[in-house]
C-alpha positions as CSV (number, residue, x, y, z in Angstrom):
1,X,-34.4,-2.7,-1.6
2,X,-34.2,-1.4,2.0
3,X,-35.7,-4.2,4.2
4,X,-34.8,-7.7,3.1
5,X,-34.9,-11.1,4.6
6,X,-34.1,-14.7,4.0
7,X,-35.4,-18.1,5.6
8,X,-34.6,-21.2,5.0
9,X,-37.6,-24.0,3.7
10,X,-38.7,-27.0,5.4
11,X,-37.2,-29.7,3.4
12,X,-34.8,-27.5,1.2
13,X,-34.8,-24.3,-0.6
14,X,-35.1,-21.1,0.4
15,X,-38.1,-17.8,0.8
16,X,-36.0,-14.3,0.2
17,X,-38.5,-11.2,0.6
18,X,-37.7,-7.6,-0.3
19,X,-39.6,-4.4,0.8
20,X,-38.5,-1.5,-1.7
21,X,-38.3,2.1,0.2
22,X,-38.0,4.5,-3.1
23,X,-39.3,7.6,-4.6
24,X,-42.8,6.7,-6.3
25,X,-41.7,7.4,-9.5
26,X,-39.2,4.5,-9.3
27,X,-42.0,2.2,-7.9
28,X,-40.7,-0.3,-11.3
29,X,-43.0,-2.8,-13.1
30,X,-43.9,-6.2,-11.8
31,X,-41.9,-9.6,-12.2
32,X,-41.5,-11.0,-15.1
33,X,-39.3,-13.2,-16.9
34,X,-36.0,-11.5,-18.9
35,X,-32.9,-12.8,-21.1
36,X,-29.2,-11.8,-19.1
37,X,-26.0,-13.0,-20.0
38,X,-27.7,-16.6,-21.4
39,X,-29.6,-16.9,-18.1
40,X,-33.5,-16.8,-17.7
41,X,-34.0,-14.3,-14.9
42,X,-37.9,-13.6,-13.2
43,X,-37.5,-9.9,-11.5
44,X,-39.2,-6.6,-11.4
45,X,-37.6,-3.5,-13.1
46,X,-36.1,-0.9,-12.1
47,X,-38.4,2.0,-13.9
48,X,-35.3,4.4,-13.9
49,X,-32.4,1.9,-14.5
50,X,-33.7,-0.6,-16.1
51,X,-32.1,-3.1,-13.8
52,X,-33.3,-5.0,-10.7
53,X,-33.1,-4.9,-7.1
54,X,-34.0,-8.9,-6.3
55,X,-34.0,-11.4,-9.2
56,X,-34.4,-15.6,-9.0
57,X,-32.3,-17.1,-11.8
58,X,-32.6,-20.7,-13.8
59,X,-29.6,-21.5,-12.5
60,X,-31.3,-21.3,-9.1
61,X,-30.4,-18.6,-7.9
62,X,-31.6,-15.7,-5.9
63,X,-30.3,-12.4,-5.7
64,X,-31.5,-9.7,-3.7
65,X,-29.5,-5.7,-3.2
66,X,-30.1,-3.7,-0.3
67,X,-28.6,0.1,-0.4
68,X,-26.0,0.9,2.3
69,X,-23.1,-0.9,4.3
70,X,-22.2,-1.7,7.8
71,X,-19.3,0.9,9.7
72,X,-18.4,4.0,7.6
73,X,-20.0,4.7,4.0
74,X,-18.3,6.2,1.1
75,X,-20.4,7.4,-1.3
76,X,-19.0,8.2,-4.8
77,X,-19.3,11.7,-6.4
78,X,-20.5,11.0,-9.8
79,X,-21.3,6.5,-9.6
80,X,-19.7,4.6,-12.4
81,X,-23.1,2.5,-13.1
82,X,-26.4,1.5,-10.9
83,X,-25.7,-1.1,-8.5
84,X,-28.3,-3.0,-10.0
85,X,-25.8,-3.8,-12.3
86,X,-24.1,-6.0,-9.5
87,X,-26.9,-7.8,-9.0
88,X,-27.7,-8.8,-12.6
89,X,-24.0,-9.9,-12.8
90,X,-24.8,-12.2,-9.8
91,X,-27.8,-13.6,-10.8
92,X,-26.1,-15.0,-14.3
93,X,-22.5,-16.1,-13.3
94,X,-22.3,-19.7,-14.2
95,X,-20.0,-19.4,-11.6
96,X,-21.2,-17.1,-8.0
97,X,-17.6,-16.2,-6.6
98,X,-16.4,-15.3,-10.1
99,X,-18.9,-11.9,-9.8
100,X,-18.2,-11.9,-5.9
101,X,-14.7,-11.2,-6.1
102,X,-14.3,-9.8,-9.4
103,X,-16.8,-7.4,-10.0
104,X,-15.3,-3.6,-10.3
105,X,-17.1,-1.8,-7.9
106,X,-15.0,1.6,-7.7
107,X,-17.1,4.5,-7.6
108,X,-20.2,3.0,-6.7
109,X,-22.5,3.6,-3.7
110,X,-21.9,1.4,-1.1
111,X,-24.5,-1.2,-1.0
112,X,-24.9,-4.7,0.7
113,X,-26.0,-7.8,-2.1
114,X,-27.4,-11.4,-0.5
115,X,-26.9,-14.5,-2.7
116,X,-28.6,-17.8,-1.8
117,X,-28.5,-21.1,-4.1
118,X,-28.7,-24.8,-2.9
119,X,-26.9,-24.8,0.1
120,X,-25.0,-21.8,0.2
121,X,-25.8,-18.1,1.5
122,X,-23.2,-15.5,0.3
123,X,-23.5,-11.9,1.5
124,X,-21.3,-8.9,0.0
125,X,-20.7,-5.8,1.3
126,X,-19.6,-2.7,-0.7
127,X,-19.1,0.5,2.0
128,X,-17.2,2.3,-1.1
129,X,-13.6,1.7,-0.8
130,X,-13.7,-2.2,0.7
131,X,-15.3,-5.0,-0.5
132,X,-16.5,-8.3,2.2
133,X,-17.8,-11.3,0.9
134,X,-18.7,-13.9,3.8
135,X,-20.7,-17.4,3.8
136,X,-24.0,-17.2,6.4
137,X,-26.0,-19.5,8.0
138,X,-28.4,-21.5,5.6
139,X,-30.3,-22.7,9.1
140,X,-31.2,-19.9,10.2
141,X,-33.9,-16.8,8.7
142,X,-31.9,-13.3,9.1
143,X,-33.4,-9.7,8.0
144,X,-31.6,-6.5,6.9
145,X,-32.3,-2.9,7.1
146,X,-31.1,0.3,5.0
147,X,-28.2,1.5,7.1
148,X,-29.0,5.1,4.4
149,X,-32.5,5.3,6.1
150,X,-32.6,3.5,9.5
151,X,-30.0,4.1,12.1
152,X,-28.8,1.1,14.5
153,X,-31.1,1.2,17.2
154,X,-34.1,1.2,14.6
155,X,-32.9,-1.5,12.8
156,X,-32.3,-3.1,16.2
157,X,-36.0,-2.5,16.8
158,X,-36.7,-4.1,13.4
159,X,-34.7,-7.2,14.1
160,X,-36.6,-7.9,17.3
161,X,-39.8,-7.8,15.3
162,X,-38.2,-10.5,13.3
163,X,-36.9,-12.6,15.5
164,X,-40.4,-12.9,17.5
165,X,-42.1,-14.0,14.3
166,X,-39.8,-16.4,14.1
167,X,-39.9,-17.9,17.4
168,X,-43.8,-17.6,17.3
169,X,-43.9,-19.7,14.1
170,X,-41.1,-22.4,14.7
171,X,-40.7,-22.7,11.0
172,X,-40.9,-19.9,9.1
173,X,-43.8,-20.5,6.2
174,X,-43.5,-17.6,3.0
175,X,-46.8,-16.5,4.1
176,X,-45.4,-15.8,7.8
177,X,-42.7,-14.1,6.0
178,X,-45.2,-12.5,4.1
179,X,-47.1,-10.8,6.5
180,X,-44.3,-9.8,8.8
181,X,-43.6,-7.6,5.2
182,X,-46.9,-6.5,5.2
183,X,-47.4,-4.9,8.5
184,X,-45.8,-1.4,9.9
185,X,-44.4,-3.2,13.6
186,X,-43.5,0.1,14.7
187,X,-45.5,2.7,15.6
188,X,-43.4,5.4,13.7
189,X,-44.6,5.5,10.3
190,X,-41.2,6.9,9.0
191,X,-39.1,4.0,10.5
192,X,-42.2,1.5,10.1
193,X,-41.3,-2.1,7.9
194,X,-43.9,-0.6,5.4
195,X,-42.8,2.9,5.8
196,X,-43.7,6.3,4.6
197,X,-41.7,9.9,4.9
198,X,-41.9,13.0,3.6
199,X,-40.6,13.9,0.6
200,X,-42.8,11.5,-1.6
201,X,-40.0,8.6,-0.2
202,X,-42.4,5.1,0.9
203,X,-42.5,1.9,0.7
204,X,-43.3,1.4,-2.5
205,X,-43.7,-2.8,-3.5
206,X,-42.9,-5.7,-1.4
207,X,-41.5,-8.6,-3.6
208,X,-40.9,-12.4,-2.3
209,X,-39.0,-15.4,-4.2
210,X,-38.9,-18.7,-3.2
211,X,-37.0,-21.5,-4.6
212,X,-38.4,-24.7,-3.7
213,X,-35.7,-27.5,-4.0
214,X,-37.6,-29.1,-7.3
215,X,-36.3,-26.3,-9.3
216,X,-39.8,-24.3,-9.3
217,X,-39.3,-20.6,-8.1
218,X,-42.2,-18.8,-7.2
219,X,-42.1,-15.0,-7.6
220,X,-45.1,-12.8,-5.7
221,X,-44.9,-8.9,-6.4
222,X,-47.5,-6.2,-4.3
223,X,-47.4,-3.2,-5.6
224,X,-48.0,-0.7,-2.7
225,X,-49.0,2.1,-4.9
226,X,-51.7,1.2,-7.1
227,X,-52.5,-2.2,-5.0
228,X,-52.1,-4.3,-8.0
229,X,-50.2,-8.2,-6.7
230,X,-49.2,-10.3,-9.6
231,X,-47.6,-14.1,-9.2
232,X,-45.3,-15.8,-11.8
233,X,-43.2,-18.8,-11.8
234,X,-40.1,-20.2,-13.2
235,X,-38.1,-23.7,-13.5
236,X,-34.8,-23.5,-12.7
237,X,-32.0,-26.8,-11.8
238,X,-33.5,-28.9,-8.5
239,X,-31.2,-28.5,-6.2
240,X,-29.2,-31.7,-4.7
241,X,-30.4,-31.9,-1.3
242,X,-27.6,-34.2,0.3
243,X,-30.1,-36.2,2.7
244,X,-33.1,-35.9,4.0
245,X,-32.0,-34.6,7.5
246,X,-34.1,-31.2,6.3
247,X,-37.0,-32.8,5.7
């Protein structure tokens, strides 16, 4: 939920990969396949909520929530409903902008919700009053950190990390993506990519989806607490790659 990242397949599709920074006690149960709103989602739960912070949907579809906004924040007194509730509203619109530019949002935390499907990335950003919704890049892999934990220059820091994986590996594979996850990159464990602070607040599962353009989504969930990694799969619509320039 507080470091996320997308990238882009060779030949189509798409790899999005969420580190979730939580209390232990929140640490959720693994993916696996759930009916919402007539769609087939594959996501972990939430063990408080009962929602989801990333989910890949049969209508092909993934939908990923980090906590926080850019500029000013606004956080509500007493939240109408989790903001994983967002997300599940995302992941099983028929339609994507319907939920986009529709959903009520007053008196939530702010948060910020990625969206990728064929060839479209949509991000939204909630900072508690104002709502954003822009188109990104589809070309190129991007990462996001928690504004709530990690303050510019860290998530600066983090970025750089990124971006030298990235050049180092031309391509991007899910196991690069992976691994850059998996592995601290800074030296201070409370800012680290796999993090840990005081106050029982860590790292707590790292989960990765990716949507290959024949339809077949792959979901890999580590849980960074008892160690336990579980893989399942779904079939969702191919997507209609519009020539092979990608490939």
């Amino acid at each position: 939920m507080c470091t996320v990242s997308y990238s882009p397949l060779r030949g189509g599709g798409h790899v999005i990969t969420s580190n979730r920074d939580e209390r232990t006690a929140r640490h959720g149960r693994p993916a696996g396949p759930w009916m919402h709103e007539g769609a087939v989602l594959l996501a972990p739960k939430d063990a408080l909520t009962g929602t989801t912070w990333i989910a890949a949907s049969s209508l092909g579809r993934t939908v990923c929530l980090l906590n926080g906004a850019e500029g000013t924040m606004h956080f509500a007194e007493q939240p109408a409903r989790s903001r994983g509730t967002v997300l599940l509203e995302m992941a099983s619109a028929l339609d994507a902008l319907v939920p986009l530019v529709q959903s009520e949002l007053t008196d939530m935390h702010p948060f910020t919700l990625i969206s990728a499907e064929h060839h479209t990335l949509w991000m939204l950003r909630w900072d508690g009053r104002d709502r954003c919704v822009c188109t990104l890049d589809t070309e190129r892999p991007q990462v996001w950190s928690s504004p709530t934990l990690y303050d510019e220059s860290v998530r600066a820091e983090r970025d750089a990390h990124f971006d030298r994986m990235v050049k180092r590996t031309s391509w991007p594979t899910p196991d690069d993506v992976w691994e850059f996850h998996n592995r601290p990159h800074l030296s201070d464990g409370e800012q680290a990519v796999v993090m840990e602070r005081e106050g029982d607040l860590r790292t707590v599962s790292i989960t990765q989806a990716i949507m290959e353009p024949s339809g077949l989504v792959t979901m890999r969930y580590l849980d960074l607490i008892t160690g336990e990694e579980r893989t399942r799969q779904l079939s969702t619509k191919p997507f209609d790659l519009p020539s092979a320039a990608n490939a």
